[in-house]
C-alpha positions in Angstrom: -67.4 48.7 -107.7 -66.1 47.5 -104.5 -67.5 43.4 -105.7 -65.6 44.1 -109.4 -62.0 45.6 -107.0 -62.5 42.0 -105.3 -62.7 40.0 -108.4 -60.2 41.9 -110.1 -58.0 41.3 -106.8 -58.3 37.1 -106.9 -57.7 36.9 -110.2 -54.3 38.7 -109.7 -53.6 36.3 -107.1 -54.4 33.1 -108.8 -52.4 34.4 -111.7 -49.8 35.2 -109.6 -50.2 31.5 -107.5 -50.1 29.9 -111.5 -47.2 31.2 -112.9 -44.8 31.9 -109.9 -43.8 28.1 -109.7 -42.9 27.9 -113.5 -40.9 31.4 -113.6 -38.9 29.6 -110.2 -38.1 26.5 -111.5 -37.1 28.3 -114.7 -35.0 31.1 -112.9 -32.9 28.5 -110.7 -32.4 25.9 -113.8 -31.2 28.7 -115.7 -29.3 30.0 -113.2 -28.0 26.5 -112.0 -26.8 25.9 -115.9 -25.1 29.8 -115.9 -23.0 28.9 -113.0 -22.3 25.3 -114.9 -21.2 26.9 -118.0 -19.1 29.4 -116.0 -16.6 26.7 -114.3 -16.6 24.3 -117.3 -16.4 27.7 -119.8 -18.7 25.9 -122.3 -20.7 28.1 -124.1 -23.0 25.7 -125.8 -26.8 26.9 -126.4 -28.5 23.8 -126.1 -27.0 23.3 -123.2 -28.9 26.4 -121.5 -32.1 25.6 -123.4 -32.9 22.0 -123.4 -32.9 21.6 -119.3 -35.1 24.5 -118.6 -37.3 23.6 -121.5 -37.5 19.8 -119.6 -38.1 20.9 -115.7 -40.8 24.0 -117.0 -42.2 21.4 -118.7 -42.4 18.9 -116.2 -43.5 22.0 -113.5 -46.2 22.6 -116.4 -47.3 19.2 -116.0 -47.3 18.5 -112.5 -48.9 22.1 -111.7 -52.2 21.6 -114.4 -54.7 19.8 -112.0 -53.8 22.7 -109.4 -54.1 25.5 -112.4 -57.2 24.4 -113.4 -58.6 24.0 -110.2 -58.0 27.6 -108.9 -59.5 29.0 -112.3 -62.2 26.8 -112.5 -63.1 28.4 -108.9 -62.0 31.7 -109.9 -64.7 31.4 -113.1 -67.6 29.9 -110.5 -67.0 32.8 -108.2 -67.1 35.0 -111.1 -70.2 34.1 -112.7 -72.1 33.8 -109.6 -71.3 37.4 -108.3 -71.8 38.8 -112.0 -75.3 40.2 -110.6 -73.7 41.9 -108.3 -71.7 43.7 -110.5 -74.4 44.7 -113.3 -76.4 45.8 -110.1 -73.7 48.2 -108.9 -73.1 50.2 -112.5 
């Protein structure tokens, strides 16, 4: 159980290494437009939406090769310490 704990672990961590940059782009746009909207007091929804929807895209884009990378790795590791596992139940 101790080889399934690990696996379980690493994925965690990759999923963790994947989506952090997004949700951090996404919280300091969105937090950079709140503080916009405050000192102009314009309270227009597009104006929130559109520039988060552009930069998480863009971190989308820029992070794939990276994303794909760590889970093709993650899946390798997986499948090759599968014995393991169906040894150990």
């Amino acid at each position: 159980m101790e080889i399934f704990s690990l696996i379980l672990h690493e994925s965690l961590r990759v999923t963790a290494a994947i989506s952090l940059p997004v949700l951090l782009v996404g919280t300091l746009v969105g937090t950079g437009i709140a503080l916009l909207q405050a000192v102009t007091q314009v309270q227009e929804q597009t104006l929130s939406v559109l520039p988060k929807f552009f930069c998480v895209g863009c971190c989308i884009i820029v992070g794939s090769q990276n994303a794909f990378d760590q889970l093709a790795q993650l899946l390798r590791h997986g499948v090759a310490v599968m014995p393991l596992i169906v040894r150990s139940l």
